[in-house]
C-alpha angles and dihedrals in degrees: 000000000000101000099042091055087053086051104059089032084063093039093049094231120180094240098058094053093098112062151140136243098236083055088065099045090053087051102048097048088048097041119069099191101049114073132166113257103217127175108214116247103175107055138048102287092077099055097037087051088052095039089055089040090067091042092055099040085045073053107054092040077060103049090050081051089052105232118144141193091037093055084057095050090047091043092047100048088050102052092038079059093044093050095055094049083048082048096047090049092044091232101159104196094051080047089055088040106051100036082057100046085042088052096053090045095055097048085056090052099050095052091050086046089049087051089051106051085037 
């Protein structure tokens, strides 16, 4: 029973989009491959994902301004924050892409701090 009902939940037949929630527990502890994805409300990641999304999207209102270096700060500090919490959640593929993105915004940022000292 358990595993046809996963099933249908994952393939988005007609007939599992009614369910309980009990339904979903026992599927969950008998299935292996499905899990509940859950976004923590209650420690330091919510607030620290929030907090660097306004820092990303105060970056990227700067960068259409043009007005760098100070859309590089805000974009760097965001995704330095995004990449902790991806970090924190062990979420590989927000790790990859924010410490790529990061990388690419502080070399910007170095080059515009270099033309500025010299």
């Amino acid at each position: 029973m358990g595993s046809r009902l996963a099933f249908q939940i994952l393939m988005n037949e007609p007939e599992a989009t009614e369910y309980s929630s009990e339904i979903v527990e026992e599927i969950i502890q008998q299935e292996p491959q499905v899990t509940r994805i859950v976004t923590p409300v209650d420690d330091w990641t919510y607030w620290t994902k929030w907090i660097g999304n306004a820092f990303l999207i105060v970056g990227t209102m700067l960068t259409n301004l043009e007005m760098p270096p100070w859309n590089f700060v805000f974009t760097t500090i965001g995704l330095t924050m995004w990449a902790v919490v991806a970090a924190q959640w062990n979420d590989r593929s927000l790790v990859v892409l924010n410490v790529f993105l990061l990388g690419t915004v502080a070399m910007s940022l170095a080059r515009h701090i270099k033309e500025f000292l010299l």
